[in-house]
N, C-alpha and C positions, 0 to 999 in steps of 0.2 A: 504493500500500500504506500508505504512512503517515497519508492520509486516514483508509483502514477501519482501521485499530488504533485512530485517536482514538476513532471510533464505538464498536466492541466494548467500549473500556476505558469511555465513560462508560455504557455500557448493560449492564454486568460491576457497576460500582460504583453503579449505580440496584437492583442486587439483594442488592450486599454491600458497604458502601461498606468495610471492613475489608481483602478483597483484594487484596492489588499484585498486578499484573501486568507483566510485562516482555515487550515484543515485542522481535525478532532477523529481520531477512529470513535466509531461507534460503541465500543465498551466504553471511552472515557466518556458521552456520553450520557450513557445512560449510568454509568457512575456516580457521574456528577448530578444527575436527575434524581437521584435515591436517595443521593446523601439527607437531606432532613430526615427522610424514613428510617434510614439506617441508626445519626445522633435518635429518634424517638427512640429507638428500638433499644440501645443500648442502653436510653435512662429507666426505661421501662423495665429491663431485664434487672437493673442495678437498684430499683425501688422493689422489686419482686425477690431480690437474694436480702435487701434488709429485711422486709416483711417476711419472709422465711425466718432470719434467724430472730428477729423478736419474737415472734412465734415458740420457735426453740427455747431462747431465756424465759419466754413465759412461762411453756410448758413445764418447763424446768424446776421453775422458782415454787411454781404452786406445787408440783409434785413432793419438792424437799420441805417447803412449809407444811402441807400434808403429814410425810413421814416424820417431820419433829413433832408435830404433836400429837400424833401415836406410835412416837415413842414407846411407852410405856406396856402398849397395848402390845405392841410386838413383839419388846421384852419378852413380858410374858407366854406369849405363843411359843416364843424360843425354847423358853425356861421348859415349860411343857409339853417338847418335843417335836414341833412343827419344826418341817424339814423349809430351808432355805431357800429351796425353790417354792414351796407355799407362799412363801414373804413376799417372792418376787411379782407370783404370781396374783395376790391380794392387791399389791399396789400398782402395778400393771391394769388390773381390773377397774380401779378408783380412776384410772387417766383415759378410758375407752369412751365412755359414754360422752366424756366432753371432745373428747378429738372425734368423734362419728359424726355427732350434735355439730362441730365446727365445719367440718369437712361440707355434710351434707350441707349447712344452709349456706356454706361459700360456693357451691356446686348449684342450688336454688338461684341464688343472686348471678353469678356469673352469667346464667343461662337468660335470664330475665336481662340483663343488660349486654348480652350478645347483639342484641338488635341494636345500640346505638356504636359498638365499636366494629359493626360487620363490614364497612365500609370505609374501613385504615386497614382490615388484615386482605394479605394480597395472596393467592396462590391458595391459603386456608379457611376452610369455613368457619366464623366464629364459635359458633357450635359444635364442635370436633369433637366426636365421643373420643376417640384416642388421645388428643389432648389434654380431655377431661379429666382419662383414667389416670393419664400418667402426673397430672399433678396432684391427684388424689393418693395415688402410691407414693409421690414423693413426701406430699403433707403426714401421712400416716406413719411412715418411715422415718422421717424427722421426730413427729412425738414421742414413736416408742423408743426412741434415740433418746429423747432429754425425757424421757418415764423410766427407761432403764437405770443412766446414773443414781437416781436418787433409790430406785427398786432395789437394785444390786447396794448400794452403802447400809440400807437398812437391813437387806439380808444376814450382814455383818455384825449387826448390834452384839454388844456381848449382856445378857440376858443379865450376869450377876451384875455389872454397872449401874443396868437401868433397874436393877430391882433394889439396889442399894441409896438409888435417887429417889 
C-alpha cells in the first residue's frame, strides 16, 4: 500500500500540484474511530475489577464479623467434637443465601437495564446468557473466596481458649 499512495500522490500533484493529500490505511482508521469505545471500555472494565473487589472486602468483612461473634458458639462445637470441616461448612452456609440473594437481583437488574446499554455493546447482545453465566460464576467464586478465609481461620479456633474467655 504505501508503494501505490507514492504513485497516486505524484500522479494527484502532476494534475494539481497545490493539493495535499494524506493517506491512512484503513486499520489506522478504524483504530482511531474506536478509540473513545475502546478508553469506555477500559474504564468500564477498571470500575467492574473495583466493584468486584469491594465486593470481596465486603464479603469478607461480614463473614469474619460473623465468625467473631460466634466465637464462642464454635468453640464449643469444637470442644464437643464437631469435625472442622462442619465449621467450614456452617459458615460457608451463613454466606450463601446472601451471595445467591446478591447475585440473583444483580442478574434481575442487569437484564432490566440491558435495554438502555444495548446500543454501546457492539458485536454482543446485551443480554448474553453466556455472559450472564460467567459473571455469575465469577461473582460466586469470588464470595466463597472471601467466605473461605474467615471459614477456614474459624475452623482453627482452639476450643480450650474460647472456653477459657
Amino acid at each position: 500500500p504505501a508503494l501505490l499512495t507514492r504513485s497516486i500522490e505524484a500522479a494527484i500533484r502532476e494534475v494539481d500540484p497545490a493539493l495535499t493529500l494524506e493517506f491512512d490505511p484503513l486499520a489506522d482508521q478504524v483504530r482511531a474511530s474506536m478509540s473513545r469505545e475502546r478508553v469506555v471500555a477500559v474504564i468500564s472494565g477498571a470500575f467492574g475489577t473495583l466493584a468486584l473487589s469491594l465486593a470481596c472486602v465486603g464479603l469478607y468483612g461480614i463473614t469474619a464479623y460473623a465468625v467473631s461473634r460466634r466465637r464462642a458458639e464454635i468453640g464449643i462445637r469444637l470442644a464437643l467434637g464437631a469435625a472442622p470441616s462442619r465449621v467450614i461448612r456452617l459458615v460457608m452456609r451463613g454466606l450463601t443465601w446472601p451471595l445467591v440473594g446478591g447475585i440473583t437481583a444483580g442478574a434481575v437488574l442487569s437484564v432490566w437495564l440491558a435495554q438502555f446499554v444495548g446500543t454501546l455493546t457492539w458485536g454482543v447482545d446485551a443480554r448474553d446468557p453466556a455472559t450472564f453465566a460467567v459473571a455469575a460464576t465469577i461473582l460466586a467464586a469470588v464470595g466463597a473466596l472471601a467466605g473461605w478465609v474467615p471459614a477456614r481461620r474459624a475452623s482453627r479456633i482452639d476450643p480450650v481458649a474460647v472456653l477459657r474467655d
